[in-house]
NUVO-400764 format. One record per residue (C-alpha): x, y, z; residue number from 1; residue in one letter. Coordinates in nm, 2 decimals, m for minus. Layout:
% residues N
<u X	v Y	w Z	pos NUM	code A> .
...
***
This chain:
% residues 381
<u 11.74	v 2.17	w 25.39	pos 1	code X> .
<u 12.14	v 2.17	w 25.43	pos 2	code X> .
<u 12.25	v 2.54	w 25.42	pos 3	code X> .
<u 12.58	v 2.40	w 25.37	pos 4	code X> .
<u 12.49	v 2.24	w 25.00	pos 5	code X> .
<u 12.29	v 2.55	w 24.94	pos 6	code X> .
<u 12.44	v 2.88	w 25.06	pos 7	code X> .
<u 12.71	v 3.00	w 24.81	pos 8	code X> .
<u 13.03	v 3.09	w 24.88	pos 9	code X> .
<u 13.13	v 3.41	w 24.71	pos 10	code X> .
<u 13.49	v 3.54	w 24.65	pos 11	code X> .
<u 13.55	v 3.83	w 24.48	pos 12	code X> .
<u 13.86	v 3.91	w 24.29	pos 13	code X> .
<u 14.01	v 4.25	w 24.14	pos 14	code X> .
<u 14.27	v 4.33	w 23.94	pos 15	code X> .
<u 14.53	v 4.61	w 24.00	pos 16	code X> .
<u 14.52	v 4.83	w 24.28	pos 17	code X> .
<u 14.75	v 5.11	w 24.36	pos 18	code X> .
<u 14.61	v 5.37	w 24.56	pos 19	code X> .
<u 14.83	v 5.67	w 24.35	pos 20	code X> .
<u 14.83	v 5.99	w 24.27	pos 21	code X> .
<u 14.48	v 6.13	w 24.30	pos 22	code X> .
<u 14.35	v 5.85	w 24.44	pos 23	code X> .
<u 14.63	v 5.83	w 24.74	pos 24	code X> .
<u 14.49	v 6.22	w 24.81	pos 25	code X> .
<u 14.18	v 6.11	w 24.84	pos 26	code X> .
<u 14.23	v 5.83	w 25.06	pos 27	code X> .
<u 14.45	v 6.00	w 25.31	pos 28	code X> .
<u 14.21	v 6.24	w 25.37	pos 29	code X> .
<u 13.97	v 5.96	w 25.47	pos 30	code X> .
<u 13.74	v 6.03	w 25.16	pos 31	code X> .
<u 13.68	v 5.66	w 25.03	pos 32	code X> .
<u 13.36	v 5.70	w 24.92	pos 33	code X> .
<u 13.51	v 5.90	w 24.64	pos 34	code X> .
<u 13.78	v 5.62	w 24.62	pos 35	code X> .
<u 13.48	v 5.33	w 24.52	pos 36	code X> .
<u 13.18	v 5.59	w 24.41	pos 37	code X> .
<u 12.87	v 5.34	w 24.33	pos 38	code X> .
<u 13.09	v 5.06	w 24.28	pos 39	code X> .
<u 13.13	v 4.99	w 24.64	pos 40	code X> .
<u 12.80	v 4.77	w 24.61	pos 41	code X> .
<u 13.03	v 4.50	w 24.48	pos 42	code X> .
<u 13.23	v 4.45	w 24.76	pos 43	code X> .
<u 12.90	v 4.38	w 24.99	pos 44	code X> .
<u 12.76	v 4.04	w 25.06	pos 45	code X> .
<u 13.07	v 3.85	w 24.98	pos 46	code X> .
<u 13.25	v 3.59	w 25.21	pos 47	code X> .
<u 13.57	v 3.70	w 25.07	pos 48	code X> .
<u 13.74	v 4.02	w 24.87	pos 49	code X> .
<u 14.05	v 3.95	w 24.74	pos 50	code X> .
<u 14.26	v 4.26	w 24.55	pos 51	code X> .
<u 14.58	v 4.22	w 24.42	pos 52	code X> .
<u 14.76	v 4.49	w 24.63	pos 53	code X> .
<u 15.04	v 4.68	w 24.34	pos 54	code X> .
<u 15.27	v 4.85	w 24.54	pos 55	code X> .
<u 15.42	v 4.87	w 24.91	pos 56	code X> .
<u 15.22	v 5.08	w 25.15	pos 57	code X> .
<u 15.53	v 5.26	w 25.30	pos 58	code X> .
<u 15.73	v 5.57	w 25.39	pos 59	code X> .
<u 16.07	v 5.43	w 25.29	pos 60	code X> .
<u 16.25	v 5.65	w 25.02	pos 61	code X> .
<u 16.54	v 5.37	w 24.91	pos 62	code X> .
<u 16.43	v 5.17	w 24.62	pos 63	code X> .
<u 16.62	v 4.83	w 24.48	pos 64	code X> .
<u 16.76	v 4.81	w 24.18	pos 65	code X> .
<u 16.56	v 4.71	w 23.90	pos 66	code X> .
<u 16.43	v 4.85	w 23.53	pos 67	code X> .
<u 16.11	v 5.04	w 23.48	pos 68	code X> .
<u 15.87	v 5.25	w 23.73	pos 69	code X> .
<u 15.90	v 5.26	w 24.14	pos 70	code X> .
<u 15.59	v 5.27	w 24.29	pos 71	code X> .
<u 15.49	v 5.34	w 24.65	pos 72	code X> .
<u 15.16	v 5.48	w 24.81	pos 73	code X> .
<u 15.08	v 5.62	w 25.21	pos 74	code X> .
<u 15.03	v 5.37	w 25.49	pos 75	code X> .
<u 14.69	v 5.56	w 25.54	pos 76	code X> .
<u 14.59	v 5.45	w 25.20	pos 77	code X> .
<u 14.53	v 5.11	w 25.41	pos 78	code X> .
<u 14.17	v 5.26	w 25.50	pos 79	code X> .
<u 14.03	v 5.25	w 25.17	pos 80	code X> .
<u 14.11	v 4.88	w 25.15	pos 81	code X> .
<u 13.91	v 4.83	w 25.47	pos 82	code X> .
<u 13.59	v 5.02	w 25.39	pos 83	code X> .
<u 13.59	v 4.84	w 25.11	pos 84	code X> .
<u 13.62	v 4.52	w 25.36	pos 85	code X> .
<u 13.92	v 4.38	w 25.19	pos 86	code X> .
<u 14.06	v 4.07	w 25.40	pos 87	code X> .
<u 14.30	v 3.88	w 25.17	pos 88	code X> .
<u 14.61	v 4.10	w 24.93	pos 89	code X> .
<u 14.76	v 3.87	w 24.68	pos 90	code X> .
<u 15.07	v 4.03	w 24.67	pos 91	code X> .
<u 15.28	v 3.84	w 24.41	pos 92	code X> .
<u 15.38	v 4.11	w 24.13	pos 93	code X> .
<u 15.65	v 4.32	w 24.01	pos 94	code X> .
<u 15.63	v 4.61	w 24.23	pos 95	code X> .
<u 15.60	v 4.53	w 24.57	pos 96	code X> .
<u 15.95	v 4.42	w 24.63	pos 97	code X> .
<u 15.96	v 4.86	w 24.46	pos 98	code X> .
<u 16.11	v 5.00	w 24.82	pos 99	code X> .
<u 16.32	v 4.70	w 24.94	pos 100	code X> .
<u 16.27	v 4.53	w 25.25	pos 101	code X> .
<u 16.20	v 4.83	w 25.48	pos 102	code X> .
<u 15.86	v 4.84	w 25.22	pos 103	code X> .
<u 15.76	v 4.52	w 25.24	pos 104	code X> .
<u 15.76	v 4.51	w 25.62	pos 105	code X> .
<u 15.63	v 4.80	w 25.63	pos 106	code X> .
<u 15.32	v 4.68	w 25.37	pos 107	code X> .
<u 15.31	v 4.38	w 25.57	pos 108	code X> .
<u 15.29	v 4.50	w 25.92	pos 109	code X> .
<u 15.07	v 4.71	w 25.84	pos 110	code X> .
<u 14.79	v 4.45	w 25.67	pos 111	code X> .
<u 14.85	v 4.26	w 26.01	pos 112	code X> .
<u 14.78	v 4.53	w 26.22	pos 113	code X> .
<u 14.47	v 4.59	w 25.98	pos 114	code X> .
<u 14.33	v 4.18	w 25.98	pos 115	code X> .
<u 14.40	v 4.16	w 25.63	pos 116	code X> .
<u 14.55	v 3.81	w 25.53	pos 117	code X> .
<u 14.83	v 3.83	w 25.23	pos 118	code X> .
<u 14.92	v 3.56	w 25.03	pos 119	code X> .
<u 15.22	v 3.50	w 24.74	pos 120	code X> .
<u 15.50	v 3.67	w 24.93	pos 121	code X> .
<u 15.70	v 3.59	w 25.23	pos 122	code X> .
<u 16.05	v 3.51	w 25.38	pos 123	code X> .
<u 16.08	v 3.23	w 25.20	pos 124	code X> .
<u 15.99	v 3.04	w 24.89	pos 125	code X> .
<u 15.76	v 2.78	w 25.14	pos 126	code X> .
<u 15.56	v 3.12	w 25.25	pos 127	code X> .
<u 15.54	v 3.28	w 24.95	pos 128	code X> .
<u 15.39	v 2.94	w 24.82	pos 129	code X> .
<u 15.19	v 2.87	w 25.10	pos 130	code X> .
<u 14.77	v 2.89	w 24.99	pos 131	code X> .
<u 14.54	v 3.08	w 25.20	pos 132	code X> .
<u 14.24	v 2.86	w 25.27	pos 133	code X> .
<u 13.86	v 3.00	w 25.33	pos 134	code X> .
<u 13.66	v 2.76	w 25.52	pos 135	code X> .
<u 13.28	v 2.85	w 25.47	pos 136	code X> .
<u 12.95	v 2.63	w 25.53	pos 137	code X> .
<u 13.18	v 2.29	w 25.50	pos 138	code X> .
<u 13.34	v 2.40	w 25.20	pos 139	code X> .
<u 13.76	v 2.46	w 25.21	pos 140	code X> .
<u 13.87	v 2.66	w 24.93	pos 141	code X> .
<u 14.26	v 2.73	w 24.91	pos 142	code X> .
<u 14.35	v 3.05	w 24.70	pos 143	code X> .
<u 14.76	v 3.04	w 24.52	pos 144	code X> .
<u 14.90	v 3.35	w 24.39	pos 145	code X> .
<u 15.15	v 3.36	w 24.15	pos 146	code X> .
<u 15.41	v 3.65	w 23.92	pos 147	code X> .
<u 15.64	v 3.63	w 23.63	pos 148	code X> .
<u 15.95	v 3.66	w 23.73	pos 149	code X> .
<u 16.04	v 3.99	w 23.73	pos 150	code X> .
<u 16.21	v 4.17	w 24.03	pos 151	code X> .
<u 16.05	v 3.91	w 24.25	pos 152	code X> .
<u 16.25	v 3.90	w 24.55	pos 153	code X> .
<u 16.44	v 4.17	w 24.81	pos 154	code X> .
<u 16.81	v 4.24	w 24.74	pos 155	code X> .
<u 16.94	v 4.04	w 25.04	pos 156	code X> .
<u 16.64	v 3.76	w 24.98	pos 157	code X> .
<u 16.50	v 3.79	w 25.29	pos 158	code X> .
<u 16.15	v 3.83	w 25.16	pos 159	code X> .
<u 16.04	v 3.70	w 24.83	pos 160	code X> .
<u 15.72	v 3.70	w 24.59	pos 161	code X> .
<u 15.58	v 3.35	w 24.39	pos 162	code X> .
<u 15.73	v 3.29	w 24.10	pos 163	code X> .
<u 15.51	v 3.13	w 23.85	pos 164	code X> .
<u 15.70	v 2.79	w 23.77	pos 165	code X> .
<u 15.53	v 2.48	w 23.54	pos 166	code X> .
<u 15.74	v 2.25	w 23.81	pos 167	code X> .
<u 15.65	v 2.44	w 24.15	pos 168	code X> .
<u 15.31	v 2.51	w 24.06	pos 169	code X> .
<u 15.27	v 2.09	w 24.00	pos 170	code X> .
<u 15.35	v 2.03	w 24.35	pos 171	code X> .
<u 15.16	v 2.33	w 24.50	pos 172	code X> .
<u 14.79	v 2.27	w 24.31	pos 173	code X> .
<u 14.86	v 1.92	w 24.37	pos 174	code X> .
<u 14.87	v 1.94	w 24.72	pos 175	code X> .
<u 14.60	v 2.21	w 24.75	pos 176	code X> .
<u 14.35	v 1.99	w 24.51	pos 177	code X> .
<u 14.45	v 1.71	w 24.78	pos 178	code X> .
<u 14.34	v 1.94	w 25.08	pos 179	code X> .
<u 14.08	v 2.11	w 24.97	pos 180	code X> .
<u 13.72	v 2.09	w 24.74	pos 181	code X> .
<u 13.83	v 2.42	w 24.51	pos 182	code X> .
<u 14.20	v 2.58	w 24.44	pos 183	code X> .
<u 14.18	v 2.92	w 24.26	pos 184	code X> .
<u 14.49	v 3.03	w 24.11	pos 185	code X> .
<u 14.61	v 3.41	w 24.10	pos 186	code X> .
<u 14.87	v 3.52	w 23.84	pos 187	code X> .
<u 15.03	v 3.83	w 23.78	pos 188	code X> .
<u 15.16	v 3.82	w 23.42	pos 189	code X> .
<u 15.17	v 3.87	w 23.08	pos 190	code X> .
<u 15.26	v 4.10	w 22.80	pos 191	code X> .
<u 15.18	v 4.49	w 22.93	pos 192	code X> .
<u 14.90	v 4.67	w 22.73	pos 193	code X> .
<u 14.81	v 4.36	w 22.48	pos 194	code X> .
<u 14.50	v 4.23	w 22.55	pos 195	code X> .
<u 14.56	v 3.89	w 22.45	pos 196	code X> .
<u 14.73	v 3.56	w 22.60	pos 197	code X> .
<u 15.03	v 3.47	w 22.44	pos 198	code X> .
<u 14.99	v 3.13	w 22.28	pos 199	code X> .
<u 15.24	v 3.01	w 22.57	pos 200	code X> .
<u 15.02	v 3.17	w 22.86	pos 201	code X> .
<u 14.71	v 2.97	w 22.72	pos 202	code X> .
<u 14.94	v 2.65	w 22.75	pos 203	code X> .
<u 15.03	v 2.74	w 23.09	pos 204	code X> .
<u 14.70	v 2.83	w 23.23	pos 205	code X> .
<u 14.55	v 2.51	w 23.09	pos 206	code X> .
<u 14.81	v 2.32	w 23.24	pos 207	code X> .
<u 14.75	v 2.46	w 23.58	pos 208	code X> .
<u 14.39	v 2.35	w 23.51	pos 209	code X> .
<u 14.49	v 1.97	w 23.47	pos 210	code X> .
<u 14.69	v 1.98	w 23.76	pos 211	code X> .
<u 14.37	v 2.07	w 24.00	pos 212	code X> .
<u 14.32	v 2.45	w 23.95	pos 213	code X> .
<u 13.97	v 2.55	w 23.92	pos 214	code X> .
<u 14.00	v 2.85	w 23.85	pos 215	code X> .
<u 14.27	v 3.11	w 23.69	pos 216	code X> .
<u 14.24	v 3.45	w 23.72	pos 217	code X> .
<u 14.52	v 3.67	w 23.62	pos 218	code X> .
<u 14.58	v 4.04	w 23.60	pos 219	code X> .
<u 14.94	v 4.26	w 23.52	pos 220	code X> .
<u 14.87	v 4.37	w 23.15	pos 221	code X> .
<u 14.71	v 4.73	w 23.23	pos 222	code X> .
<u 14.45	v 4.62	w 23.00	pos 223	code X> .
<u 14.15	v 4.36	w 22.99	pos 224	code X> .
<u 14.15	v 4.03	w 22.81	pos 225	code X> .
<u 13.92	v 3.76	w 22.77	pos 226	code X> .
<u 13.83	v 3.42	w 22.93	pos 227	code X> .
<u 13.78	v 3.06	w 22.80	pos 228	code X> .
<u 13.59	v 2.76	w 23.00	pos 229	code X> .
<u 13.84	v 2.49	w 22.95	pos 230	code X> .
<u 13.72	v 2.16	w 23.05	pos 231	code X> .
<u 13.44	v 2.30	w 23.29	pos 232	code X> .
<u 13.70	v 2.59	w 23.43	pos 233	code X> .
<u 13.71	v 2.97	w 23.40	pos 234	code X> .
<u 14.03	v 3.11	w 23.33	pos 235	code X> .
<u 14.04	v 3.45	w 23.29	pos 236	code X> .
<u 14.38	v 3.60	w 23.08	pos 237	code X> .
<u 14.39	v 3.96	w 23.25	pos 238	code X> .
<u 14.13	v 4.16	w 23.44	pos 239	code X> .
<u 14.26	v 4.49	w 23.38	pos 240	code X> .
<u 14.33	v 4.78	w 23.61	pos 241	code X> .
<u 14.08	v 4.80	w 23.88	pos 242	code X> .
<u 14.21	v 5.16	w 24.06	pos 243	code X> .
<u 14.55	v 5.27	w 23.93	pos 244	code X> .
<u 14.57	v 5.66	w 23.86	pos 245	code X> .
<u 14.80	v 5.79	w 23.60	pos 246	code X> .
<u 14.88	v 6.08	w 23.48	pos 247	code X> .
<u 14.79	v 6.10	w 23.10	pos 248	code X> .
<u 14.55	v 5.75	w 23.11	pos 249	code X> .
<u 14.25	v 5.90	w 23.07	pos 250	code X> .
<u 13.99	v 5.72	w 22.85	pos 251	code X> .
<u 14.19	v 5.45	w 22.72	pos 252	code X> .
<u 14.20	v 5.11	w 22.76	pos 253	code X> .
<u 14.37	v 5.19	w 23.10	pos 254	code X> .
<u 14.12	v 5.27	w 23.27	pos 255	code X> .
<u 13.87	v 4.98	w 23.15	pos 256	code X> .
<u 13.89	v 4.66	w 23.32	pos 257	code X> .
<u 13.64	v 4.40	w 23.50	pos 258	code X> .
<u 13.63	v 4.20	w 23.86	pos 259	code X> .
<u 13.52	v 3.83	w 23.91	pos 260	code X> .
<u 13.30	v 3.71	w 24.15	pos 261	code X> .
<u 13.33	v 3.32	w 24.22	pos 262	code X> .
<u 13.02	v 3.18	w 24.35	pos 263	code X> .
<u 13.14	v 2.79	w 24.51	pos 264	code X> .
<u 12.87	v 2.55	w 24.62	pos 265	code X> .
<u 12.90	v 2.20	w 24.47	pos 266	code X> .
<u 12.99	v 2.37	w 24.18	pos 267	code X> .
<u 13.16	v 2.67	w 24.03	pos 268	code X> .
<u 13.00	v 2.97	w 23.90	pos 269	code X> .
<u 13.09	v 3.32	w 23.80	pos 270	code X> .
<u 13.01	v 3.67	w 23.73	pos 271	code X> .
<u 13.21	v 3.93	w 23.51	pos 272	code X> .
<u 13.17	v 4.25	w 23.66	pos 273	code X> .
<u 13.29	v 4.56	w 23.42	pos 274	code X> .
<u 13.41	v 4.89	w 23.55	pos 275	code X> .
<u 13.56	v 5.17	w 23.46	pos 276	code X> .
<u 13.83	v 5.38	w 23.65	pos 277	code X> .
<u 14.04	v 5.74	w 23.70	pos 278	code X> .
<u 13.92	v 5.93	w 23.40	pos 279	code X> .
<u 13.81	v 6.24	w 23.44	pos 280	code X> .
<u 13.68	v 6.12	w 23.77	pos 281	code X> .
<u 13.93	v 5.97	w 23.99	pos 282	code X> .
<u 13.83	v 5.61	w 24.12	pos 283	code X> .
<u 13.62	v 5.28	w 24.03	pos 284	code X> .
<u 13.25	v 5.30	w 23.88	pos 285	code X> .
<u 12.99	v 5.12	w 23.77	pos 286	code X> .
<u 12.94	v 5.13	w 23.34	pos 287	code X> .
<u 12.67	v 5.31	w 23.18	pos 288	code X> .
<u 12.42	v 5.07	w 22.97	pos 289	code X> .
<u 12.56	v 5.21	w 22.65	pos 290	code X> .
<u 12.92	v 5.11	w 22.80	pos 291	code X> .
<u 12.85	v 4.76	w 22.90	pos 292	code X> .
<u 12.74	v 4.70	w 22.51	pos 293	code X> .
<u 13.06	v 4.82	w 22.41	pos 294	code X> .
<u 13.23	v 4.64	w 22.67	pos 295	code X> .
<u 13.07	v 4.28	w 22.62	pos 296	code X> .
<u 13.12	v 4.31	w 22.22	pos 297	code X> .
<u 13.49	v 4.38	w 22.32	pos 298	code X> .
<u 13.52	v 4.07	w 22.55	pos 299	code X> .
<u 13.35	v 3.87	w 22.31	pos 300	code X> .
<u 13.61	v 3.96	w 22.01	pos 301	code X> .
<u 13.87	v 3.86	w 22.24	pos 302	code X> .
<u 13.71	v 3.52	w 22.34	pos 303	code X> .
<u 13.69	v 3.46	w 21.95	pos 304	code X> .
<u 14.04	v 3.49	w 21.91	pos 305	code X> .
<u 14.16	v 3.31	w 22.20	pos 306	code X> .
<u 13.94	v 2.99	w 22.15	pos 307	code X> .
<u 14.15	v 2.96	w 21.79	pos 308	code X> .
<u 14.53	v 2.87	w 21.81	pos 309	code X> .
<u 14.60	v 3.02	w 21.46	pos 310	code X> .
<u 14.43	v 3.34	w 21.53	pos 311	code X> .
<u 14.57	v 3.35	w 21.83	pos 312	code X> .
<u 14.95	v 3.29	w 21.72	pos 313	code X> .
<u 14.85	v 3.54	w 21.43	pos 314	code X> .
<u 14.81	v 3.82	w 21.68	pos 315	code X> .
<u 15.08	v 3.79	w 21.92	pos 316	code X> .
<u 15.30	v 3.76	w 21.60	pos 317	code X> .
<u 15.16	v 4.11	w 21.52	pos 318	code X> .
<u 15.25	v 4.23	w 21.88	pos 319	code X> .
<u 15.60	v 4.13	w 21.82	pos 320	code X> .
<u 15.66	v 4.31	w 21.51	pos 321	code X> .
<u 15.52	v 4.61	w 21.67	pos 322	code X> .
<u 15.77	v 4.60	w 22.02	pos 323	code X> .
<u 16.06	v 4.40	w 21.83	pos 324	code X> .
<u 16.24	v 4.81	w 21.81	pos 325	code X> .
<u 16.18	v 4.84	w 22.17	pos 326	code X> .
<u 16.31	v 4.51	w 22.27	pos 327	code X> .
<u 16.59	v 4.58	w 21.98	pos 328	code X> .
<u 16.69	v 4.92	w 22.20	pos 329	code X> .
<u 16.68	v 4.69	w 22.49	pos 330	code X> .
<u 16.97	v 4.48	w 22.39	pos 331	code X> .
<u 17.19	v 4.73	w 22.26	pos 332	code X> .
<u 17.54	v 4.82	w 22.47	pos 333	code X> .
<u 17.43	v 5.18	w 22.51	pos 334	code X> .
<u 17.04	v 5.24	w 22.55	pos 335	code X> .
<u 16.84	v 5.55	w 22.52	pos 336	code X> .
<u 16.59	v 5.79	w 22.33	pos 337	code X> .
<u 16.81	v 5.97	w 22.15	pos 338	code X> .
<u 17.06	v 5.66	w 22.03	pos 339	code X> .
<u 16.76	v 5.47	w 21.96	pos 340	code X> .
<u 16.59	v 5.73	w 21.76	pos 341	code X> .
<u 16.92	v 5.77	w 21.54	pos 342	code X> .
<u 16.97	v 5.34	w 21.50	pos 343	code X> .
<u 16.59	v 5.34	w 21.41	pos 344	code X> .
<u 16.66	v 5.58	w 21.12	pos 345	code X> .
<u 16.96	v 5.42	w 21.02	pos 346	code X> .
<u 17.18	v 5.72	w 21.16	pos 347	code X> .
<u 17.37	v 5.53	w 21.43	pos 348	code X> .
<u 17.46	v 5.15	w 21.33	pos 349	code X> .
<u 17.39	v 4.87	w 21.55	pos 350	code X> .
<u 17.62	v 4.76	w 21.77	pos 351	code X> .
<u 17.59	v 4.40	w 21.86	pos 352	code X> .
<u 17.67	v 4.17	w 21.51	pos 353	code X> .
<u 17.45	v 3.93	w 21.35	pos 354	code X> .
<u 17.66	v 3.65	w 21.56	pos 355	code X> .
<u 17.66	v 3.86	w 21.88	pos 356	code X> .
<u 17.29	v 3.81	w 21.85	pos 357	code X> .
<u 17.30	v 3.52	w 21.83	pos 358	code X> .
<u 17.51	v 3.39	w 22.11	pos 359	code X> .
<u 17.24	v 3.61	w 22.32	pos 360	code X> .
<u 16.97	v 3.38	w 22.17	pos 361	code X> .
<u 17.14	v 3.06	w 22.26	pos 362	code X> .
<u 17.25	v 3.17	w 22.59	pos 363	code X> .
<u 16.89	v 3.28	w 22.67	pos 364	code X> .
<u 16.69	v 3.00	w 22.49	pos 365	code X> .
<u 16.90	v 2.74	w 22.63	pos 366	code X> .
<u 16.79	v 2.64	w 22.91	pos 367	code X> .
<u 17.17	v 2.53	w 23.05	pos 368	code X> .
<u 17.31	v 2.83	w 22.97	pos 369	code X> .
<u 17.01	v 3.05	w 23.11	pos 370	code X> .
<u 17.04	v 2.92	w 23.41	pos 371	code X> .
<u 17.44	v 3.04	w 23.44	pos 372	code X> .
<u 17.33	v 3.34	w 23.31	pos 373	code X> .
<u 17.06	v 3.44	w 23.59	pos 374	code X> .
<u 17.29	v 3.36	w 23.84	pos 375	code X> .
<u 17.55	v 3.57	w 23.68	pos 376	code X> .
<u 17.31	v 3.90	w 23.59	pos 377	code X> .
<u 17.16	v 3.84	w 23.97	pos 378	code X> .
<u 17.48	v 4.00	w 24.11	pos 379	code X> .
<u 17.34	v 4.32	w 24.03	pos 380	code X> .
<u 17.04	v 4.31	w 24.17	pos 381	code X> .
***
């Protein structure tokens, strides 16, 4: 018999890890055991573990300019990566450029020094691009990772992340799907804590399908999603955290999330592994029986509403409504709690006009005029 045809290559993939807070305490003192409890069973047996790493591995203390959260976590949180016999970081997301240059070498050197691979970022656009290919019992499989574009890059642009682009990511699966018997495709995006694709994202993914992709996997969101099996291919819309501590995310949808298992022989198959993570407990665990039922009617609700276009385009016009003040707030010439509080109770007026508005849809929707105004707003990077 022809082990080659027979034994199954397995690759499993997780969603977002940043070794924080309780979890960074644990794993500088060595203790990852505590880090992966029973779940560490999942990691075993496979011919490749893939995490999507969440933030720079560094001591550097000057951050780059950007909006939201910086995030960094101990060089010595490396060694929970490697009892858990991590080899490959996708590292295309919106914090790891957090700490500027000095944290990305720093992440980097250190994942060289530690024989893990790291794909989606890199000095240039070519590197960041660039798949990393397993080659197992005759079988190549190239792996692409992907992020929205947000905070992508280094101020200076000596290192940069992978944005996801409909044009690039033609050429890049293309060549892969050339190269190569599978191409799995990582991507780090979405909407943060909705649990559903956007009717856009489902176009996208499915597109990277047609163009070769065999399977889509993307995480970001902070909270799970569900999957569709479009023409014979898994794509799953958001994993979920898989360890990310926070302060105040404690049994919420947080701290729920799943990890894939690809199994490649002549075909693909998969496994959805649920987990649960940093409650009152800090780290990853296995789900009681009781929580798997409430997790697999969850996933299922999800699939419902993502395999119907009106259903789907009914809920994401819900999540607008709800975030439309926040994004209101966003665009407003002075930004803040208080000011926003007043403006929401008719208090404070707006400031832009009805035609300011405007001219900031066309210059943004346009895609002419966006691309001035990128280049313009870059500056201040």
């Amino acid at each position: 018999m022809n082990k080659e045809k027979t034994t199954p290559i397995n690759i499993l993939i997780t969603g977002d890890f940043a070794p924080i807070n309780r979890v960074e305490e644990l794993s500088v003192k060595g203790n990852f055991q505590s880090v992966f409890n029973d779940f560490i069973d999942v990691f075993k047996n496979n011919d490749l573990n893939v995490v999507d790493l969440e933030c720079p591995l560094t001591h550097a203390n000057t951050t780059r300019p950007k909006t939201g959260p910086y995030q960094k976590a101990h060089p010595d949180t490396i060694g929970a990566l490697r009892y858990a016999d991590v080899s490959l970081l996708a590292m295309a997301n919106n914090h790891i450029m957090d700490y500027g240059e000095q944290g990305v070498k720093d992440t980097l050197a250190l994942c060289q020094q530690n024989g893990m691979a790291t794909i989606g970022i890199g000095s240039s656009h070519d590197e960041a691009a660039k798949p990393y290919v397993l080659e197992q019992y005759g079988k190549k499989i190239a792996l692409i990772n992907y992020a929205d574009n947000e905070f992508l890059s280094t101020p200076n642009g000596n290192y940069t992340c992978n944005p996801i682009d409909p044009v690039n990511s033609y050429y890049d699966i293309d060549q892969a799907a050339r190269h190569n018997d599978f191409v799995i495709v990582i991507v780090h995006a979405g909407n943060e804590f909705y649990r559903l694709p956007s009717p856009r994202t489902k176009k996208l993914y499915r597109y990277l399908a047609d163009q070769g992709a065999d399977a889509i996997i993307a995480h970001h969101t902070h909270v799970f999603s569900g999957y569709e099996i479009y023409k014979g291919k898994p794509i799953f819309y958001g994993l979920g955290n898989f360890v990310y501590d926070w302060p105040g995310k404690i049994h919420s949808d947080w701290n729920r999330g799943y990890v894939v298992r690809l199994s490649f022989t002549d075909t693909l198959a998969y496994k959805i592994i649920p987990l649960k993570q940093s409650n009152t407990e800090p780290g990853v665990h296995h789900l009681t029986d009781d929580e798997k039922g409430v997790f697999d009617a969850d996933i299922r609700t999800l699939n419902n509403i993502i395999a119907n276009d009106n259903q789907l385009e009914a809920e994401f016009k819900k999540y607008c409504q709800s975030v439309f003040p926040m994004y209101d707030a966003f665009i407003e010439p002075n930004f803040g709690r208080y000011i926003t509080a007043l403006q929401k109770r008719g208090w404070l007026p707006k400031l832009l006009s009805r035609q300011k508005r405007l001219f900031h849809l066309n210059l943004s929707r346009c895609e002419s005029h966006r691309d001035v105004l990128l280049r313009l707003l870059k500056k201040y990077e």
